[in-house]
C-alpha positions as CSV (number, residue, x, y, z in Angstrom):
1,X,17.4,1.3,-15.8
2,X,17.9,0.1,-19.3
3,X,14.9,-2.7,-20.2
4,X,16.8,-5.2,-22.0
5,X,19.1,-5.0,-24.8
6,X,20.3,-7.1,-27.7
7,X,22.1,-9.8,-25.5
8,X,19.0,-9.7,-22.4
9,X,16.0,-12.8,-23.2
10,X,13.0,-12.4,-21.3
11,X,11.4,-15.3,-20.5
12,X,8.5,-17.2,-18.5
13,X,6.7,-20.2,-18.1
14,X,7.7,-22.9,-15.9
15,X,11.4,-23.6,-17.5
16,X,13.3,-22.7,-20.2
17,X,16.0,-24.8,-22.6
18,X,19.2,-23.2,-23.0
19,X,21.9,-24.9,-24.8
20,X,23.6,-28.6,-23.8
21,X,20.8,-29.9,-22.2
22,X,20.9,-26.6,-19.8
23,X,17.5,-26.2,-18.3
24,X,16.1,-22.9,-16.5
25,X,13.5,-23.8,-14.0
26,X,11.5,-21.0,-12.5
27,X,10.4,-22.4,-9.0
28,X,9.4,-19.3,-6.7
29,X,9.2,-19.4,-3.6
30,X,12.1,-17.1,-2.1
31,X,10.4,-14.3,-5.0
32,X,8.6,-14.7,-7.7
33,X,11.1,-15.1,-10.2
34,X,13.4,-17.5,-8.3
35,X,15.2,-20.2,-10.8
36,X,17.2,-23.1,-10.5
37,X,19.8,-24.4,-13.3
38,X,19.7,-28.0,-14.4
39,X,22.9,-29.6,-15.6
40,X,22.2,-33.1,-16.3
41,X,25.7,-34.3,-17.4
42,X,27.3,-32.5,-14.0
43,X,26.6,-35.8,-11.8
44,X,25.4,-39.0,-12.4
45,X,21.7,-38.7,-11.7
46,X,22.0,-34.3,-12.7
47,X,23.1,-31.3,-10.7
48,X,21.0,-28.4,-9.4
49,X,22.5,-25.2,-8.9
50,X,19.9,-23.4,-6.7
51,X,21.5,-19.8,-5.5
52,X,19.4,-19.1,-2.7
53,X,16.3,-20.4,-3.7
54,X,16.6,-22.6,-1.0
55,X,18.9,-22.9,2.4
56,X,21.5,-25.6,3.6
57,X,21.3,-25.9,7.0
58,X,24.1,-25.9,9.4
59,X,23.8,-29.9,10.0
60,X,23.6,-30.4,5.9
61,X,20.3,-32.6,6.8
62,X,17.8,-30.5,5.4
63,X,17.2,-27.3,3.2
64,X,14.4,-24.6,4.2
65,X,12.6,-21.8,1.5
66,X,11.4,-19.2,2.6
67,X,10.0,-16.1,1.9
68,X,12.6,-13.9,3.3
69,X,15.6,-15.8,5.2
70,X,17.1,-12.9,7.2
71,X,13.6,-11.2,8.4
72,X,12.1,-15.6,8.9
73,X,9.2,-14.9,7.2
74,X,8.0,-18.4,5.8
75,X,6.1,-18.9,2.8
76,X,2.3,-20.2,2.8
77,X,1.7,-24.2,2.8
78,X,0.2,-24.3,-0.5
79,X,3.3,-22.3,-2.3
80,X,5.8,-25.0,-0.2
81,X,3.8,-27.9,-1.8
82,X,4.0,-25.8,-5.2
83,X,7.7,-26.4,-5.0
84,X,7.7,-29.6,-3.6
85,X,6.0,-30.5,-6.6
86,X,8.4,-28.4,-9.4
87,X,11.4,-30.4,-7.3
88,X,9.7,-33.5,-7.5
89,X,10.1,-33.5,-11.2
90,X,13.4,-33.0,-11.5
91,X,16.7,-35.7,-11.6
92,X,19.0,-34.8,-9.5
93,X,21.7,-36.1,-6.9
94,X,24.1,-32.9,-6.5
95,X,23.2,-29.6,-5.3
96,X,25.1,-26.4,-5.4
97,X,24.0,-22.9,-3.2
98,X,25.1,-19.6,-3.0
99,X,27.5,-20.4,-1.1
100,X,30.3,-23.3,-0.9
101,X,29.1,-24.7,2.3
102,X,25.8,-24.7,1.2
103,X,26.9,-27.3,-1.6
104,X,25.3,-31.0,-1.4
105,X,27.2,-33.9,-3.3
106,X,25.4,-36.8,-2.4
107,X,22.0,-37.8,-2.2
108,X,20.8,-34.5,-2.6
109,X,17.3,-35.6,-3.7
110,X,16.6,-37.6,-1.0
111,X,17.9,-34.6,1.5
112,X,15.6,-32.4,-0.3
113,X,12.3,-34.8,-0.1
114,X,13.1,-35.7,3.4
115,X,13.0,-31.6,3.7
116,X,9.7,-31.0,2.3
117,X,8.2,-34.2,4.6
118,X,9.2,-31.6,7.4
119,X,6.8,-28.9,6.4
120,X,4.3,-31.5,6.6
């Protein structure tokens, strides 16, 4: 495997800037390296498009991270409150997964919170 090229930018810390107000967030969890993009002209309070850094469940009440989703193995308290932290930060109302049904529109921020409080 080729390490990088002209066009590849490593990067690491916490977040990175891109360009129109496009923010990389790296917030682990699901692996190390696990990021989120921030678009904060998407939705009115900003929109998180998350991959599978977290899961929608079925019922679209609350989101889960884990570790590994298809083998259930759940991450340790103290990296869940790590990310509850890292999400904390952030302004956001709209949420966009992997996959469509795993999109959030509305009051994603609360649904999210309300998700954490579960771990609790």
């Amino acid at each position: 495997m080729v390490n990088g090229g002209r066009l590849v930018e490593y990067w690491t810390g916490d977040h990175m800037k891109l360009w129109n107000q496009l923010t990389l967030h790296n917030i682990g969890g699901h692996f190390d390296g696990s990021s989120i993009l921030e678009i904060p002209w998407m939705s009115e309070k900003g929109t998180l498009l998350i991959g599978d850094t977290m899961y929608l469940s079925p019922s679209m009440k609350h989101f889960a991270t884990m570790r590994s989703y298809p083998n259930r193995i759940p991450l340790p308290q103290n990296e869940i409150k790590r990310i509850e932290k890292r999400f904390e930060e952030l302004s956001f109302d709209t949420v966009y997964g992997f996959y469509s049904y795993q999109n959030v529109e509305n009051n994603a921020k609360e649904i999210v919170k309300d998700s954490f409080a579960k771990y609790q």
